[in-house]
N, C-alpha and C positions, 0 to 999 in steps of 0.2 A: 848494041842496044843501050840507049840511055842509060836503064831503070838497074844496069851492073858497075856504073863509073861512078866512083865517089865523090867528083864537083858537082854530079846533080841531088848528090842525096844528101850532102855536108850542109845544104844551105836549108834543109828543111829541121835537122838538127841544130845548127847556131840556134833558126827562128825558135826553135821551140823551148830550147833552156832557158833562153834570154826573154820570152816574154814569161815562161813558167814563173822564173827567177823575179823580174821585175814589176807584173800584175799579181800575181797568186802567192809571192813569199815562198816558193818551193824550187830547193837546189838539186833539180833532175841531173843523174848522169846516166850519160848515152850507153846503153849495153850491147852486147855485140848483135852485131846484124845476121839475120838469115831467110831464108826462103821459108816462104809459107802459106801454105793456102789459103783465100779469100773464105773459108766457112766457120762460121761464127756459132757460140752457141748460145746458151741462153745465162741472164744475168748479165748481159754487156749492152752497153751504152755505144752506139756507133756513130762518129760525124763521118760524113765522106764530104768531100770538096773535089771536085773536079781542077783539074788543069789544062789551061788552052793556049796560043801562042808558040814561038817554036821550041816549045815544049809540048808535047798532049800526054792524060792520063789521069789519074784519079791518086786520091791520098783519102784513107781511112783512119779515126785515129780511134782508138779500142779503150774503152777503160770498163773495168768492172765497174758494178753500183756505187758498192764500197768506195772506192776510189772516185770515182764521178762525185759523189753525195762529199765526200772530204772536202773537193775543189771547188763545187759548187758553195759548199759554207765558208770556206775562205774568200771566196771571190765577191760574198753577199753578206760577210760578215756577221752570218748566223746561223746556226745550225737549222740543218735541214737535215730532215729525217727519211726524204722519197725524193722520187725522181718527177716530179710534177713540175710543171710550167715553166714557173722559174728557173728551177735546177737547171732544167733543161735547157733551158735559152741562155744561162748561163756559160754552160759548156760549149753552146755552138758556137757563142760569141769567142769563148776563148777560141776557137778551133779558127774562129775567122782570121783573128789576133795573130795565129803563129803561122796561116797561110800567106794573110797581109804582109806580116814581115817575111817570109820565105821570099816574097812575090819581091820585094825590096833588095832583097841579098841579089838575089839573080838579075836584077836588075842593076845592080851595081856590078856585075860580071859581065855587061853588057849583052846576058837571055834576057828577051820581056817574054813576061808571061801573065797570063791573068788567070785569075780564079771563079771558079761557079760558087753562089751561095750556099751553102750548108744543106745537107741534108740528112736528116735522124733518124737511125734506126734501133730499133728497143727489140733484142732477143733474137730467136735462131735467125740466122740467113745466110744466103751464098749467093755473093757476086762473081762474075767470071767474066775474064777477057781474054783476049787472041791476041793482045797487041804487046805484051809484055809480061815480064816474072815480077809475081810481088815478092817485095823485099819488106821485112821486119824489123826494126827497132828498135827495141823496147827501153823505154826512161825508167827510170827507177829512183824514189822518193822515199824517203823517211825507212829506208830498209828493204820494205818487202813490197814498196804499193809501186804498180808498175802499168802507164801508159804507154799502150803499144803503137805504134807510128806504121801503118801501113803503106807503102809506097810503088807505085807500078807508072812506070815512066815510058816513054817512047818518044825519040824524037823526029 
């Protein structure tokens, strides 16, 4: 299964320090990985992005409000107080950002892959699939604020 070999999971990590790093001014380090279930609760910001190519599968990236409302004012270079519009398109864009480059790395390993556009979720929910184990990631910024990296791969 893909979604447990670390050349498919390594490249969605690079992408996402490196545009953290180089868009938003924030020096994420990768925390350990583990199994976890697709159900979310409430207070959380969800992008999901799909994956297609000989790759298939979905990537979720989890951030509390908190943390959301941080990124979104560094990325718009004003504090923002909610999770509205902006914010919001914000975040998806970054999430496009660090799938694009995912999409790039893999693609220099000679995987093409492409990605679906962004889709937002705001508070409870539970995704479920048959086709693979999600695997967990979690970034961690400024100490305690920590974007989770969803990842359920199949190839």
């Amino acid at each position: 299964m893909a979604g447990m070999n670390a050349e498919y999971i390594n490249p969605f990590l690079m992408a996402s320090t490196k545009v953290l790093k180089d868009f938003v001014m924030i020096d994420a380090k990768v925390g350990k990985p583990y199994l976890k279930t697709t159900e979310f609760g409430d207070n959380l910001l969800l992008i999901m992005l799909g994956i297609t190519g000989q790759i298939k599968g979905q990537v979720i990236l989890e951030f509390n409000h908190g943390v959301a409302l941080d990124i979104a004012s560094k990325m718009c270079m004003m504090q923002m107080d909610e999770l509205n519009e902006l914010s919001q398109s914000a975040i998806s864009e970054l999430c496009n950002m660090i799938l694009g480059n995912t999409a790039t790395v893999f693609s220099n390993n000679g995987v093409v892959i492409d990605i679906t556009p962004p889709t937002l979720c705001n508070g409870p929910v539970t995704f479920s699939n048959s086709f693979a184990t999600n695997i967990c990631v979690p970034l961690v910024y400024d100490e305690n604020k920590v974007i989770e990296i969803n990842i359920a791969l199949a190839s």
